[in-house]
N, C-alpha and C positions, 0 to 999 in steps of 0.2 A: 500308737496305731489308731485311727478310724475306723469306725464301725462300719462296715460293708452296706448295710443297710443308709444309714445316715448319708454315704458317700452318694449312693446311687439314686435317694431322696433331695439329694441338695449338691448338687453335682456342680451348679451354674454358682452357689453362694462358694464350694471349695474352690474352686479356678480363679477366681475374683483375691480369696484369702493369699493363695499362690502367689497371684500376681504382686499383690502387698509386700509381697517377703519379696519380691524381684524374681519370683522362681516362674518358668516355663508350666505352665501347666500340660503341654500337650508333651514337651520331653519327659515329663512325670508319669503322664498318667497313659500315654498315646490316644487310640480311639479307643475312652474307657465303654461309654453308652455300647457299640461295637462288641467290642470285651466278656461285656456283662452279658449282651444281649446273644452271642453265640456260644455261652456258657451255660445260659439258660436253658435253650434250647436241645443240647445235648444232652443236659439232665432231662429235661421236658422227656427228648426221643429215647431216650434211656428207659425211663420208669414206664412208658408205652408198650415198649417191646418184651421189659422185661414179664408184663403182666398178659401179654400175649404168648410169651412163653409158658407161661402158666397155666392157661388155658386149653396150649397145644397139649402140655405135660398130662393133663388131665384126659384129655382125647386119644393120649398115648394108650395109658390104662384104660381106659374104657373098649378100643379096639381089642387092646389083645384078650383080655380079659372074655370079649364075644369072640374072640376066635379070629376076625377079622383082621384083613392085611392092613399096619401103623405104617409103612414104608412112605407112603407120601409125607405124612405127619412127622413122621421123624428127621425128612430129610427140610421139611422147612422149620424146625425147630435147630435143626442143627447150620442152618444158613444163619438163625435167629442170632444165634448164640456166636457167631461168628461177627455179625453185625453191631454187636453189644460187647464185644473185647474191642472192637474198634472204637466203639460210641466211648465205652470207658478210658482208653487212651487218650481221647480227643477232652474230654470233661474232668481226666488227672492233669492235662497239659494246660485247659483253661485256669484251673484250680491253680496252678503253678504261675503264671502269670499274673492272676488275678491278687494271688499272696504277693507276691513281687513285690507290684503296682501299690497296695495298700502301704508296703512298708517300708514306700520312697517317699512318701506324700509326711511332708511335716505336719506336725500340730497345726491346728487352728488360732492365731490369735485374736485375743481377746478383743472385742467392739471399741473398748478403753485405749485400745495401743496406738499410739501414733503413728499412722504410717509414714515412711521413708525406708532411706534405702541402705544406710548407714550411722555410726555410731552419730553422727553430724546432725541428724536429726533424730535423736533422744531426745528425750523432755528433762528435766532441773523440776524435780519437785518437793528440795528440800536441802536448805543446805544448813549445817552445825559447825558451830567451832569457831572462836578467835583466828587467822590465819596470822603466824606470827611475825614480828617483824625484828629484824636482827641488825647491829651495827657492824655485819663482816656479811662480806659476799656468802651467803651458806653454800655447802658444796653437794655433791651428791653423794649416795651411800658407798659408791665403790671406793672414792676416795678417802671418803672417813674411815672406810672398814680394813681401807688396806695401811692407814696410816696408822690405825689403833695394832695393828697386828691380828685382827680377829674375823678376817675374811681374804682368805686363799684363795684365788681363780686361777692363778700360774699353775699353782699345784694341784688343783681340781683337774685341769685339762693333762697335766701329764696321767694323771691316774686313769681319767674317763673321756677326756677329748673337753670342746665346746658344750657350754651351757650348762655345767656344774659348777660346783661350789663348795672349799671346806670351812667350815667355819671352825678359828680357834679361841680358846678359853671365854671369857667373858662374852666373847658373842656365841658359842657353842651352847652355854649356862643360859643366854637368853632366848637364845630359842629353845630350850627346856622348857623354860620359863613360863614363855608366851603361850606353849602348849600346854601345861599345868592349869594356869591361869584361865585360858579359857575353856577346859573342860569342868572346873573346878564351879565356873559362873554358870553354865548352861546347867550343870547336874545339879547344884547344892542350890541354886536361883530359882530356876524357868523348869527344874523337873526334867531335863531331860535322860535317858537312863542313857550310859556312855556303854559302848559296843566296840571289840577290838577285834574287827574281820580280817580276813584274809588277803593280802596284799596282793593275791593272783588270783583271778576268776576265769570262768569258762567263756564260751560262747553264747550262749547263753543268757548268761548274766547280760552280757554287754547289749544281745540283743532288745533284752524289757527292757534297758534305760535308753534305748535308742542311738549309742553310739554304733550301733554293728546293724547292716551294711556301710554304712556309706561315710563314715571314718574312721576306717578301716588303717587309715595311711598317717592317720593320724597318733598309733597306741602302735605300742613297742610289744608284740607276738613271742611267744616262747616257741622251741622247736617243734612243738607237738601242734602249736595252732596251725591251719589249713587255711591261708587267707584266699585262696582260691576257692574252695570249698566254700567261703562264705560270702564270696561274690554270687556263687549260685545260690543263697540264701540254705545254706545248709549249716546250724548252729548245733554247736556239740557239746555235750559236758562232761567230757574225759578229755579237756585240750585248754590252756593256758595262754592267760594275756598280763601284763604288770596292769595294775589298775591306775586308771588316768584322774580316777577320785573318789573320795570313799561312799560317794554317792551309791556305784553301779554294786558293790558288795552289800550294803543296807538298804538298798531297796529291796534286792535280792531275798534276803531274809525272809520273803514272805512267797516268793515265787511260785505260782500253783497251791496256794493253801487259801480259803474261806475264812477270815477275822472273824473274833466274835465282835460284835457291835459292840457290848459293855467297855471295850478294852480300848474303840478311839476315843477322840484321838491318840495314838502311839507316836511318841516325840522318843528320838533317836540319837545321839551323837556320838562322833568316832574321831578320832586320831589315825591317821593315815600318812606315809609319804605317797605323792603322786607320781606317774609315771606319763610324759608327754613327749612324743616323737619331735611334735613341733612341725612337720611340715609342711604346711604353710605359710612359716612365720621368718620365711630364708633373708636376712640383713634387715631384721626388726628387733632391734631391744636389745641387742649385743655386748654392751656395757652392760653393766651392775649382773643383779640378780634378779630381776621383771620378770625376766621367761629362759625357765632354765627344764631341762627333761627330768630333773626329780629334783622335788621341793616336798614341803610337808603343810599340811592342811587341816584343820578340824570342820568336819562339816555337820551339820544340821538337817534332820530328816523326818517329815510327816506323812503320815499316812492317815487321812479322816474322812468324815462324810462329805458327801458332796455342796449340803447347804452350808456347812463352815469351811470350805477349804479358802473364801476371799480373808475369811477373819483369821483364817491360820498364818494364810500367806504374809498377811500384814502382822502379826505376832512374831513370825519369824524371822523377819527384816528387822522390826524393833530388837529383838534379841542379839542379832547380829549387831546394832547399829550400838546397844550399849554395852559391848565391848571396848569400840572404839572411841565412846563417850569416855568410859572408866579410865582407859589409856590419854584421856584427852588431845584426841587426835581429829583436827578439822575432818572433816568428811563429806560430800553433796549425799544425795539420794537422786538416781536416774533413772526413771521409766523408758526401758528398751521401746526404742521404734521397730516395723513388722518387721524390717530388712534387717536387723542386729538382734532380733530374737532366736535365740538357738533352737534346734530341730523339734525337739521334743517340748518346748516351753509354748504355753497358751500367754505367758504375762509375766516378765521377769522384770525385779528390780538390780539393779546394779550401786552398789556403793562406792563410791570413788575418795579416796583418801587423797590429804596435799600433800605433795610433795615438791619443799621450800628448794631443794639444790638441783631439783629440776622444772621448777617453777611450773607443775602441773599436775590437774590431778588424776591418779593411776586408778582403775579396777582393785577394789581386795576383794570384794565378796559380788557374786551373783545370788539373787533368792529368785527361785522359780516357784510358781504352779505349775502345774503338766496337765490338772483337770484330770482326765478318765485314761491318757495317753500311753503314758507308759505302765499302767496298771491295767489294759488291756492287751499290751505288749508283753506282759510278764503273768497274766492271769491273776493277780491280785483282788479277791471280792471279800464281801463281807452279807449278810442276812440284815438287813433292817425291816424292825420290828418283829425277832422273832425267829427261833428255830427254821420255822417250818416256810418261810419268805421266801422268795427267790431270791439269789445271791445277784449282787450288783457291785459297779466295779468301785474300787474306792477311787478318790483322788491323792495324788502323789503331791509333796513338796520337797524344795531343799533349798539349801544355800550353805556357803561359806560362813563359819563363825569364827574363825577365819584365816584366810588362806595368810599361814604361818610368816613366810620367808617375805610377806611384803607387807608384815606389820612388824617384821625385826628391820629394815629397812626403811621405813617412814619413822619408826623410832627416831633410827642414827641424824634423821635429815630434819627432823622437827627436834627435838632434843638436842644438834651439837650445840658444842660454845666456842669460842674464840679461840681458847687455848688448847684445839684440839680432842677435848672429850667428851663427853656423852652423857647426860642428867638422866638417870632409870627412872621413868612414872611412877609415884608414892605405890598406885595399885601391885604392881608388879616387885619392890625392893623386897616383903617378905618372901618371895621367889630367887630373890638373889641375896641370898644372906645376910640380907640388912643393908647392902652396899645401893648408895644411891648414887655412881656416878662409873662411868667405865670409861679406866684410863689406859695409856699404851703398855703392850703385852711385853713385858723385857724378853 
């Protein structure tokens, strides 16, 4: 979220940002100057009256005290006091909108981001890895996985419908694996302390990382959630959502409490399955395993000062990105344009893996900065220099270190051979009991 202040200081530079992102600023924001300015106002005739009441109150006491008739005095205090239940109505209803308004308005992005309006216009600012080259048509993972025996979709869908997936034996052991492996590189490596949250959050939660209001359609609700309720921007925390990634739970962690400064940066990592509705994504990606409603994730998580969050951000990418070195798996690096930057992201990098049987390259990890955004949305501060400081907000990061189920699938498609099976990366074979090669499941 934006600072209220900052908004209505630079009102003409947010609407310009909007526009970048392709978003309406006037569907956003309506007539915010308006907004503001008849909210002020109320307050303004509010804190007027009310000290005019005050004054009456004082003249109350003073009359009867002399013995003298209050009756005029009380009957225009009691007019007052009528006029100031109204004024406060009218200045809770502004309030109410004005909250709204603030927490439709995305991030700002960064001066650095390319503007356009889709992923089409990203920038290429880095690309690793031999792309390999093979003497057989390579295939894609659903076909290898369904050939090995160790990826079910027939049978995902009788259990759960569309967009699942069972994985058996040797691909089951791999994605073990690949989550082992990378919690194993980020904690015993890069320091990060590994964290096993709660697969369901409130409203709450959802609200500081910015998925709640306005993807709402997008996260699969328990019976207790109220998604009506949070169309009215009414967020609870006795009410339940499957988490869409383990992001919205570890941010959370710190929700309404003051850091001590000594303690950033605080680097995070968690193992999560994810939970996505997907709706938006109706006859996209249908084959394989790309975009499925639950998949499994490890993601990566900061929290720091404001002066290091560019050098975190880039640390955190790098972290991510030698993962997929370690696996020796080609990969780009893609600086988000304003219109592909998601809601709450100031500056996000995206890592795109190759993928040989479908001859292109996919998403596995987003790394975002957020800047002050969602740690304003969630109340997140810290004291720099000092007890006794005024608390300031920290800056949030994260990313994918990484999203599981599409580095078990660039495996199968970079790794097949000829004769049908599957070479395990040296990194990864102590993870699978020495075995370096996965053949068909009898």
């Amino acid at each position: 979220m934006l600072d209220l202040g900052f908004v209505r200081s630079n009102l003409e530079l947010v609407e310009a940002k909007l526009r970048a992102r392709g978003a309406d600023p006037v569907a956003l924001l309506g007539d915010f100057r308006a907004l503001d300015q008849s909210r002020r106002e109320a307050i303004t005739t509010s804190e007027r009256l009310k000290a005019r009441r005050n004054e009456l109150s004082q003249q109350v006491g003073a009359l009867k005290k002399a013995g003298q008739d209050a009756t005029a005095v009380m009957d225009e205090t009691r007019a007052l006091k009528e006029q100031l239940d109204e004024l406060d109505k009218a200045a809770a209803a502004f309030d109410e909108q004005m909250r709204l308004a603030l927490s439709s308005i995305p991030n700002l992005t960064r001066d650095e981001v390319p503007t356009g309006l889709s992923e089409a216009d990203n920038k290429a600012v880095k690309t690793w890895g031999e792309i390999r080259s093979f003497d057989f048509e390579p295939k894609p993972h659903w076909e290898i996985g369904e050939a090995l025996g160790i990826l079910d979709q027939e049978r995902a869908a009788k259990l759960s419908g569309a967009r699942f997936a069972v994985y058996m034996g040797a691909g089951a052991r791999l994605e073990r694996a690949l989550i082992s492996f990378m919690l194993d590189l980020h904690t015993s490596k890069h320091g990060y302390t590994e964290v096993l949250p709660p697969f369901m959050v409130n409203s709450k939660s959802l609200f500081g990382t910015g998925q709640l209001p306005k993807f709402a359609e997008d996260l699969f609700r328990c019976s207790d959630a109220d998604a009506e309720a949070v169309a009215r921007g009414e967020f609870k925390d006795n009410d339940h959502w499957l988490i869409p990634t383990a992001e919205v739970p570890v941010t959370n962690l710190y929700r309404d409490e003051i850091l001590d400064e000594a303690r950033l940066p605080i680097s995070l990592t968690a193992y999560t399955p994810c939970f996505r509705a997907e709706a938006g994504a109706a006859g996209k990606d249908t084959r394989g395993i790309i975009r499925q409603h639950q998949f499994q994730k490890v993601e990566l998580v900061k929290f720091v000062r404001p002066e290091e969050s560019d050098a975190q951000h880039e640390l955190l990418t790098r972290h991510a990105e030698e993962i997929l070195e370690a696996l020796d798996l080609p990969y780009r690096r893609m600086l988000l344009c304003t219109g592909d930057t998601g809601f709450s992201s100031a500056k996000t990098f995206d890592l795109e893996v190759w993928l040989p049987g479908q001859k292109l390259y996919r998403e596995i990890s987003s790394c975002s900065n957020f800047d002050a955004f969602q740690a304003r949305r969630a109340n997140i501060r810290y004291r720099p220099g000092g007890a006794k400081a005024k608390p300031e907000f920290v800056h949030t990061l994260n990313g994918s270190g990484l999203a599981v189920g599409r580095t078990w699938l660039a495996i199968l498609e970079n790794y097949q051979q000829a004769d049908g099976t599957v070479l395990i990366p040296k990194a990864l074979q102590p993870y699978m009991g020495g075995a370096d090669r996965i053949t068909k499941e009898l």
